[in-house]
C-alpha positions as CSV (number, residue, x, y, z in Angstrom):
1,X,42.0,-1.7,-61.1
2,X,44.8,0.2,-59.9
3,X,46.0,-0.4,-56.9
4,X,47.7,2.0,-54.3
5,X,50.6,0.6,-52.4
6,X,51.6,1.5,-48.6
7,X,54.9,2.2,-47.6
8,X,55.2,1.7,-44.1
9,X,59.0,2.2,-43.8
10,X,58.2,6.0,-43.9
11,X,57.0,5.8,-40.5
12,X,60.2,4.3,-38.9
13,X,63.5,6.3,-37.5
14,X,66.3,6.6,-39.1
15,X,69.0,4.4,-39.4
16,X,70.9,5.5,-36.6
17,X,67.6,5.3,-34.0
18,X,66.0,2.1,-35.8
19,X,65.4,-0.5,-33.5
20,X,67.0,-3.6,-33.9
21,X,64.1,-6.1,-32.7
22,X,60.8,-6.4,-33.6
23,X,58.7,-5.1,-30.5
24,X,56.1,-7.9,-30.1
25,X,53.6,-8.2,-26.2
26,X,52.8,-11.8,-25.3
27,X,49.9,-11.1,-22.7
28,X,50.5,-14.3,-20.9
29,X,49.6,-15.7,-16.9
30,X,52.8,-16.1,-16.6
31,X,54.6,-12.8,-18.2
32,X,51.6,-11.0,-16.4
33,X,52.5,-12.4,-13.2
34,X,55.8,-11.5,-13.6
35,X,55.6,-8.0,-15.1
36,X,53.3,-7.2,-12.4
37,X,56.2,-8.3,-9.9
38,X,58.6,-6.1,-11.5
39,X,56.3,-3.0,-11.5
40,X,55.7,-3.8,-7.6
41,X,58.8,-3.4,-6.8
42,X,59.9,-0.3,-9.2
43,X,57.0,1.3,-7.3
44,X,58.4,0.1,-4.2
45,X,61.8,1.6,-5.4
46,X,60.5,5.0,-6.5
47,X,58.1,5.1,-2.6
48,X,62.1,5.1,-1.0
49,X,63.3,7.6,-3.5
50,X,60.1,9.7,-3.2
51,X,60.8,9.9,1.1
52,X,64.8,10.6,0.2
53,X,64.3,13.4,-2.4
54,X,60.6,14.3,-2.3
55,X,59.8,13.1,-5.6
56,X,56.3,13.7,-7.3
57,X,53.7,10.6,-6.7
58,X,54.5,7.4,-9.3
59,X,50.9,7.2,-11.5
60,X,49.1,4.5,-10.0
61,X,49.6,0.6,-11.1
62,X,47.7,-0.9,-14.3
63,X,44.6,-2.5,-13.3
64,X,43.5,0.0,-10.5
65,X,40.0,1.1,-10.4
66,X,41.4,4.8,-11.0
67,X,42.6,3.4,-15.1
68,X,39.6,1.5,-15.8
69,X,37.5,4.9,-14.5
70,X,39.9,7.3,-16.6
71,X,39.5,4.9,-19.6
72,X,35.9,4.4,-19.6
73,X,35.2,8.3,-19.3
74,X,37.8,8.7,-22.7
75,X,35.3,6.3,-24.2
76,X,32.4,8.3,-23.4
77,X,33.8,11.0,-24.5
78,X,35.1,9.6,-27.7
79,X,31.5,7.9,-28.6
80,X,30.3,11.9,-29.3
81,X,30.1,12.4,-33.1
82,X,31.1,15.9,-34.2
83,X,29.2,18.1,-36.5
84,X,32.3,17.2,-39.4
85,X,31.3,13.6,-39.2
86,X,27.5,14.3,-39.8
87,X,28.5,16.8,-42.3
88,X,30.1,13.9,-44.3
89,X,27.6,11.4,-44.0
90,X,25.2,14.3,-45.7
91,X,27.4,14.9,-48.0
92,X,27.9,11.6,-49.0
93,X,24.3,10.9,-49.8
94,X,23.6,14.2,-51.1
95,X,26.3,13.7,-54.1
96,X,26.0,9.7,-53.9
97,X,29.7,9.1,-54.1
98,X,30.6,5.4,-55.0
99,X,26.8,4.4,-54.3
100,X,26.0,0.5,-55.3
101,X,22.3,0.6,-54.4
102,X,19.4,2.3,-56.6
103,X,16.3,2.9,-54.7
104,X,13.0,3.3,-56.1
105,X,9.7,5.1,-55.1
106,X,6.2,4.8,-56.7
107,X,7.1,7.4,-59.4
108,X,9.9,5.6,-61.3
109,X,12.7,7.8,-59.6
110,X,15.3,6.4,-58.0
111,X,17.7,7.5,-55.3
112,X,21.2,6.2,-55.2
113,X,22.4,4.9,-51.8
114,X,25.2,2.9,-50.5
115,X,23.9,-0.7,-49.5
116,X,26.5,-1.1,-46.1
117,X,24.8,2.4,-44.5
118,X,21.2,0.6,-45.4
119,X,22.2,-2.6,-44.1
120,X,24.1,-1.4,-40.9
121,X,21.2,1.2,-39.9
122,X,17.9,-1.0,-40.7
123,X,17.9,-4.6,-40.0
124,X,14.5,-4.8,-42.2
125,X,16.7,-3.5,-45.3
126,X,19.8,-5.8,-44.5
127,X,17.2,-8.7,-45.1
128,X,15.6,-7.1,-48.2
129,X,19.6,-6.9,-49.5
130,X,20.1,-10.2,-48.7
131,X,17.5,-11.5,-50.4
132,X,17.4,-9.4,-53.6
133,X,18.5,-10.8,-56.7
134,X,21.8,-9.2,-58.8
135,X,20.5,-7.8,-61.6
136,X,23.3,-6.7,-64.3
137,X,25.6,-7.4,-61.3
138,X,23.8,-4.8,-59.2
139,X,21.1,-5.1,-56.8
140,X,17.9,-3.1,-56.6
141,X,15.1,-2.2,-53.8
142,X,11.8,-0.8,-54.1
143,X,9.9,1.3,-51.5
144,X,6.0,2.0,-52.6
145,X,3.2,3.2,-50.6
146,X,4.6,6.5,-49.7
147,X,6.0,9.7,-52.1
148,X,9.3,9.7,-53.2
149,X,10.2,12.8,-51.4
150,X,9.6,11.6,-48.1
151,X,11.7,7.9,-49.0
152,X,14.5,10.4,-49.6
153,X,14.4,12.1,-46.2
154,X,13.9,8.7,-44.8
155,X,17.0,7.3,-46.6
156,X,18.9,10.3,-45.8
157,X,17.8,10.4,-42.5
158,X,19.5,7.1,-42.3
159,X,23.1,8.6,-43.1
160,X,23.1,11.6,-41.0
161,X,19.4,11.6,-38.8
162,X,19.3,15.1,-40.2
163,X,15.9,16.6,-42.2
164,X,14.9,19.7,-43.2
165,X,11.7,20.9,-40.7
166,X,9.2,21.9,-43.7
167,X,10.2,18.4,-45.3
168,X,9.8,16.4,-41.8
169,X,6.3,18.4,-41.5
170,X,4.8,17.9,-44.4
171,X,5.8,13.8,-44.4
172,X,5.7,13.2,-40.7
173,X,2.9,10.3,-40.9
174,X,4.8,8.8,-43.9
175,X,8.3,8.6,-41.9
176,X,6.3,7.4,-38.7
177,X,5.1,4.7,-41.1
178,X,8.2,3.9,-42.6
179,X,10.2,4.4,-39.2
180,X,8.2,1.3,-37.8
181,X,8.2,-1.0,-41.3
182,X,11.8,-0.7,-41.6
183,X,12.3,-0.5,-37.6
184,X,14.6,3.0,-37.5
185,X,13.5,3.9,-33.4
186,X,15.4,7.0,-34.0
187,X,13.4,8.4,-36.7
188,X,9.9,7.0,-34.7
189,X,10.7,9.0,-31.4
190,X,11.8,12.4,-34.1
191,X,8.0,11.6,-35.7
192,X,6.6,11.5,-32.6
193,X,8.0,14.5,-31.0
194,X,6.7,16.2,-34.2
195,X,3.1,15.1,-33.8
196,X,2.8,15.9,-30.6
197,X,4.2,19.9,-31.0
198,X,2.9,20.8,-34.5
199,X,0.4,18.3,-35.5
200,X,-2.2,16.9,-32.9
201,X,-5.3,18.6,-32.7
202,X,-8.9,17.5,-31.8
203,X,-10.0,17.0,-35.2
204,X,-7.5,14.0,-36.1
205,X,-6.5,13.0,-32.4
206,X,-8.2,9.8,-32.9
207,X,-7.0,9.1,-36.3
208,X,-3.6,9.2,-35.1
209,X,-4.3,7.0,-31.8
210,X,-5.6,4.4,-33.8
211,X,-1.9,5.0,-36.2
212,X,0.0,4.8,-33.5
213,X,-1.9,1.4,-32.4
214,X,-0.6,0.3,-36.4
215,X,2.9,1.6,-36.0
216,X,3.6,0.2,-32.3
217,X,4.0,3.6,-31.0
218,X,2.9,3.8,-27.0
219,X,3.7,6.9,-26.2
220,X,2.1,8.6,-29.1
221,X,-0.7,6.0,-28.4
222,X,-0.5,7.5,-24.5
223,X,-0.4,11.6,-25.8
224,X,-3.5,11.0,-27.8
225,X,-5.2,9.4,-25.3
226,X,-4.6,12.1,-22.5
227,X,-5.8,14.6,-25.2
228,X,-9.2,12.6,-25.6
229,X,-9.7,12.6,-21.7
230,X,-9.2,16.2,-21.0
231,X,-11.4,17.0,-24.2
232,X,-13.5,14.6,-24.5
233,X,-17.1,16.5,-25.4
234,X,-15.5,17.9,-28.1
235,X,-13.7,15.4,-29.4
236,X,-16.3,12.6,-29.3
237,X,-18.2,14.7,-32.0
238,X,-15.4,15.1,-34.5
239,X,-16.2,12.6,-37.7
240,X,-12.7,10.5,-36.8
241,X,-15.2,9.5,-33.6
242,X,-17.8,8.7,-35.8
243,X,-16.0,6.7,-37.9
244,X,-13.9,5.2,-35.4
245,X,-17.4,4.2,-33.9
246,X,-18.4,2.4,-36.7
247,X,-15.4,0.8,-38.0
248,X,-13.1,0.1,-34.5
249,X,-16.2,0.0,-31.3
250,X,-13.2,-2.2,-29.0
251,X,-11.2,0.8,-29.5
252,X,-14.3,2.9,-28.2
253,X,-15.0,0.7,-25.3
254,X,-11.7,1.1,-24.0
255,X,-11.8,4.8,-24.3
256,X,-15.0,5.4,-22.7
257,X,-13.5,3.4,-19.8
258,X,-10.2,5.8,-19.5
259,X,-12.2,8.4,-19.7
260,X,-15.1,6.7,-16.7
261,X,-11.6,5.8,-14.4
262,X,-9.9,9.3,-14.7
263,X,-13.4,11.0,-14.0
264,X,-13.5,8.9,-11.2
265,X,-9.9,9.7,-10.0
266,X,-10.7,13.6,-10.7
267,X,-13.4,13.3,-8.4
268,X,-11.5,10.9,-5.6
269,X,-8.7,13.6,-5.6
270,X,-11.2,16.3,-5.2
271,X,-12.8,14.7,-2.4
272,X,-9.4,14.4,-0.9
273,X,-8.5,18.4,-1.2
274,X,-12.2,19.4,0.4
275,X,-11.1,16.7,3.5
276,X,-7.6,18.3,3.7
277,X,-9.3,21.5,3.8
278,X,-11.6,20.5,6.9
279,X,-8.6,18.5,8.4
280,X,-6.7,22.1,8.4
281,X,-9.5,23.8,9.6
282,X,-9.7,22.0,12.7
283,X,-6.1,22.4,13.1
284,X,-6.5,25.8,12.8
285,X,-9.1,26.4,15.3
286,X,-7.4,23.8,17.9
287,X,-4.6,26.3,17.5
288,X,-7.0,29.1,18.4
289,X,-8.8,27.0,21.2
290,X,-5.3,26.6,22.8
291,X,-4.2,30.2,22.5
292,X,-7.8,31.5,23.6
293,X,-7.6,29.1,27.0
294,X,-3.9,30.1,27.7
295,X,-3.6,33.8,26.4
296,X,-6.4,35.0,26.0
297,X,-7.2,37.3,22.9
298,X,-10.0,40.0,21.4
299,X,-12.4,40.0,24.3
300,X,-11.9,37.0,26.0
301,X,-8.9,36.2,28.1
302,X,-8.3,33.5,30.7
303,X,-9.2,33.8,34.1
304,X,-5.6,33.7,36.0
305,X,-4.9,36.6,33.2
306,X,-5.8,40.3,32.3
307,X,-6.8,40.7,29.2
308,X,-4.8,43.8,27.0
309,X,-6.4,45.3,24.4
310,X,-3.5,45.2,22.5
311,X,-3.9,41.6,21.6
312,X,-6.6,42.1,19.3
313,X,-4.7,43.7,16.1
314,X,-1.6,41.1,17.2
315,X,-3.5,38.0,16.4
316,X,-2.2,36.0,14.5
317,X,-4.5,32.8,14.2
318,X,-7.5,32.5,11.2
319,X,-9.7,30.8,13.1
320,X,-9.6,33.0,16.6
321,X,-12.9,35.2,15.8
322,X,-14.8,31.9,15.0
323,X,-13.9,30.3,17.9
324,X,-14.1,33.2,20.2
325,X,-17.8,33.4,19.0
326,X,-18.2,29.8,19.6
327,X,-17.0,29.7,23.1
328,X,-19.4,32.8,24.0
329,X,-22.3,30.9,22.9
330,X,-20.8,28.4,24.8
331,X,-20.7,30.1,28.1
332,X,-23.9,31.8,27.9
333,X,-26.3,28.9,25.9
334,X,-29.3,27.2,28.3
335,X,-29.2,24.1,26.4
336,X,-25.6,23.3,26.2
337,X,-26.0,19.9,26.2
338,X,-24.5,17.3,23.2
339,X,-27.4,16.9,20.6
340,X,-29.5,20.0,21.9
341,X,-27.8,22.9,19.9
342,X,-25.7,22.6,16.7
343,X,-23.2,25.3,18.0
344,X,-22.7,23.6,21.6
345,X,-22.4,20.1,20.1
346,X,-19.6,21.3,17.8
347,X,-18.0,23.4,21.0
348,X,-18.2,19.6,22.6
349,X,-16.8,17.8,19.2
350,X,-13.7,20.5,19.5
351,X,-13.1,20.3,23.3
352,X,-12.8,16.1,23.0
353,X,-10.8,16.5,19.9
354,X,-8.6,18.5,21.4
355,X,-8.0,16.7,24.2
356,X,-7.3,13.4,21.6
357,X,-4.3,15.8,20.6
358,X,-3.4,17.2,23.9
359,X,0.1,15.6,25.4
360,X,0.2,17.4,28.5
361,X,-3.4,17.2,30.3
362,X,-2.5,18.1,33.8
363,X,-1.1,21.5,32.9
364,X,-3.7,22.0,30.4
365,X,-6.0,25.2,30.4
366,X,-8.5,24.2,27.8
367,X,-11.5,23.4,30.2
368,X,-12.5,19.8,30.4
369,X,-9.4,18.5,28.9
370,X,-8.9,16.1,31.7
371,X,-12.7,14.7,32.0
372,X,-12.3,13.7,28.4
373,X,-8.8,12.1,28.8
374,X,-10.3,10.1,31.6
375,X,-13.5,9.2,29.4
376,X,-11.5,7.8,26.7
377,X,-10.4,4.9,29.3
378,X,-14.2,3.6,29.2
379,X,-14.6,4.2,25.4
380,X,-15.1,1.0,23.2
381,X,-12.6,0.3,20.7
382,X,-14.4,1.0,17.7
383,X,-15.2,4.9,19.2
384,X,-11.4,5.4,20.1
385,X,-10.4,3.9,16.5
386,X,-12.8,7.2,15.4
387,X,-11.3,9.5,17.6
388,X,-7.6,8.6,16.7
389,X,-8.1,8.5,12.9
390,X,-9.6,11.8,13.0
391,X,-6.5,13.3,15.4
392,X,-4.1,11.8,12.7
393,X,-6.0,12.9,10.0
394,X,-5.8,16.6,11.1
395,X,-2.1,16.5,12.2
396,X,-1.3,15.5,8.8
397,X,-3.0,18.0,7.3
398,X,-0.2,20.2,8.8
399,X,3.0,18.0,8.6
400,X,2.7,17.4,12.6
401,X,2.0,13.6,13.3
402,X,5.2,13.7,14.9
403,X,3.6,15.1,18.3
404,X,1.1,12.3,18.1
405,X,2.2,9.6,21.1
406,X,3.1,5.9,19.8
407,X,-0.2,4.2,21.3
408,X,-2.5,6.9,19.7
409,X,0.0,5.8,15.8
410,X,-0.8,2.3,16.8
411,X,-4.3,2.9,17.6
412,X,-4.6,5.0,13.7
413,X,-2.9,2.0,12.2
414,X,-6.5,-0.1,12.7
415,X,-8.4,1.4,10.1
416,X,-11.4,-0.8,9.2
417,X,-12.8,-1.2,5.7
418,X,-13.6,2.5,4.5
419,X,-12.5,4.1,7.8
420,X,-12.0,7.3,5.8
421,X,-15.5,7.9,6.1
422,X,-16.2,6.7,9.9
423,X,-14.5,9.7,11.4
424,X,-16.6,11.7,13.8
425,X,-17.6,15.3,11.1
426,X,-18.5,18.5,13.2
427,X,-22.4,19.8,11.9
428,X,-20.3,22.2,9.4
429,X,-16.5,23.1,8.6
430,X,-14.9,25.6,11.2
């Protein structure tokens, strides 16, 4: 074998500018210490001359934080592999320059690789390697169970993670196979991201949850199973049901339970909104209470005040014409006692809650804001629990708990079992 030799003398000065002594670094305690006190006191030496001749700033000491930054940012940006590099990894097993290992498919063809890229990138191929036998003074590996053509994108893959898209498309369940066999997590998350864009449809959705089960694949296991829950009708009379049925019913159980618990939690969370809704309703028409009592508006004004026809078409509250409705059935109703009429007992229901989220009852023109302040004094505990869930409940609704006084928060922070449902309700929604 021939053998090229290396000058290295070509890379030294010249005669004249050679140096004299070989430059060798002992990095020592000792010779640390002491180059460390040397460069302390050039620094100290170049600080004087920088204050006598306003000399630029001395870069900092070795070992600051500033070095250790600027070197670890040149090593991320270093790690970045340029399009050149991939182009020669291609190219290298494209024309199979100086490759050692033959692989073979199912047909009888054989792709030539080199056995160090194998090795280095697959940790289940280093052990086939070690473990195959020379044969002629050359080794040999055998991949079966999937087409040639897609154990040369796999293997190619492997030098460059590049593929051609109709090649990745039509093998994509073949490399996700072969991506978990010979554990390549690059080439799993590529298959995956390819399912899920081009491939996954109701037809085969459980076919491929159960593959992705096989290849150890959770979030191809998770993307299937969303699909199944938002489609589930039509999907549990495709034939992959049916078979999965039959051949795989633990796999069923547990699917028919996702899709029970995220029924459940559709319906939860829709129960929520519609209590948001009435929460905001009632802030909207404790709004229109309050303006009504202190400004008076359409056709009914206070009584200190005269009412302007001009505040109709300036309202600005939803709930106003409800409520001005409600308090002139109020005012003119013969019953208007709590229990008698539906409309009074929610005018009563609106007055108490508002004086639950009143903060200044003595200047208050909402009428009986003050009797029910001083009711809630002789009110058991369980009845003011009520009363102060409900007032939280409907200043969250619009971001304004912060008005709420500290012993009405500690009073909503003893909720009993299922207190979500305890709250005092109005007949109907505002």
């Amino acid at each position: 074998m021939e053998c090229i030799e290396f000058d290295s003398s070509d890379f030294f000065l010249d005669d004249d500018d050679a140096i004299d002594s070989p430059l060798e670094l002992h990095l020592e305690s000792n010779s640390l210490a002491g180059t460390k006190t040397v460069l302390e006191s050039d620094h100290r030496r170049c600080a004087q001359l920088r204050c006598s001749n306003n000399a630029p700033d001395p870069p900092p000491l070795p070992g600051t934080s500033y070095g250790s930054r600027r070197s670890s940012r040149n090593a991320k940006a270093g790690s970045r592999v340029r399009e050149e590099a991939l182009d020669s990894w291609d190219m290298l097993f494209l024309e199979g320059y100086q490759a050692d290992l033959p692989v073979s498919a199912d047909d009888g063809s054989e792709i030539l690789s080199h056995s160090c890229v194998l090795g280095v990138k697959s940790p289940v191929l280093r052990a086939m390697l070690e473990e195959a036998e020379l044969n002629n003074g050359s080794r040999c590996i055998r991949i079966s169970g999937v087409p040639s053509e897609a154990v040369q994108v796999f293997i190619r893959f492997l030098y460059s993670s590049r593929f051609e898209r109709e090649q990745m498309k039509k093998h994509v369940l073949h490399l996700l196979v072969l991506s978990h066999v010979f554990s390549v997590p690059s080439l799993k998350t590529v298959c995956i991201d390819q399912l899920q864009n081009d491939f996954l449809a109701p037809d085969n959705v459980v076919d491929m949850l159960q593959l992705a089960g096989l290849c150890d694949a959770p979030r191809l296991s998770l993307i299937c199973t969303r699909m199944i829950i938002g489609d589930f009708k039509t999907i549990s009379l495709t034939d992959g049901w049916k078979v999965m049925r039959r051949v795989n019913p633990s796999l069923e159980q547990e699917l028919l339970e996702s899709v029970v618990e995220a029924d459940t939690k559709r319906q939860q969370r829709d129960k929520r909104m519609e209590e948001m809704k009435v929460y905001l309703q009632l802030y909207e028409a404790m709004e229109a209470l309050v303006h009504i009592c202190r400004d008076g508006c359409r056709t009914i004004g206070p009584r200190d005040q005269a009412l302007k026809g001009s505040r109709a078409a300036a309202c600005k509250f939803p709930a106003c014409k409800g409520i001005e409705l409600l308090v002139r059935h109020f005012s003119a109703c013969r019953v208007r006692v709590p229990g008698g009429c539906a409309n009074c007992k929610r005018m009563w229901q609106l007055l108490e809650l508002h004086s639950r989220m009143c903060l200044t009852p003595d200047t208050c023109k909402v009428p009986l804001c003050r009797h029910f302040k001083l009711k809630m004094q002789h009110m058991g505990r369980k009845d003011e629990t009520k009363w102060n869930l409900l007032a939280c409940k409907v200043l969250e609704s619009r971001g304004a708990l912060s008005f709420i006084s500290d012993e009405r928060r500690k009073f909503s922070t003893l909720k009993p079992p299922g207190s979500r449902d305890v709250a005092p309700r109005l007949v109907r929604p505002i």
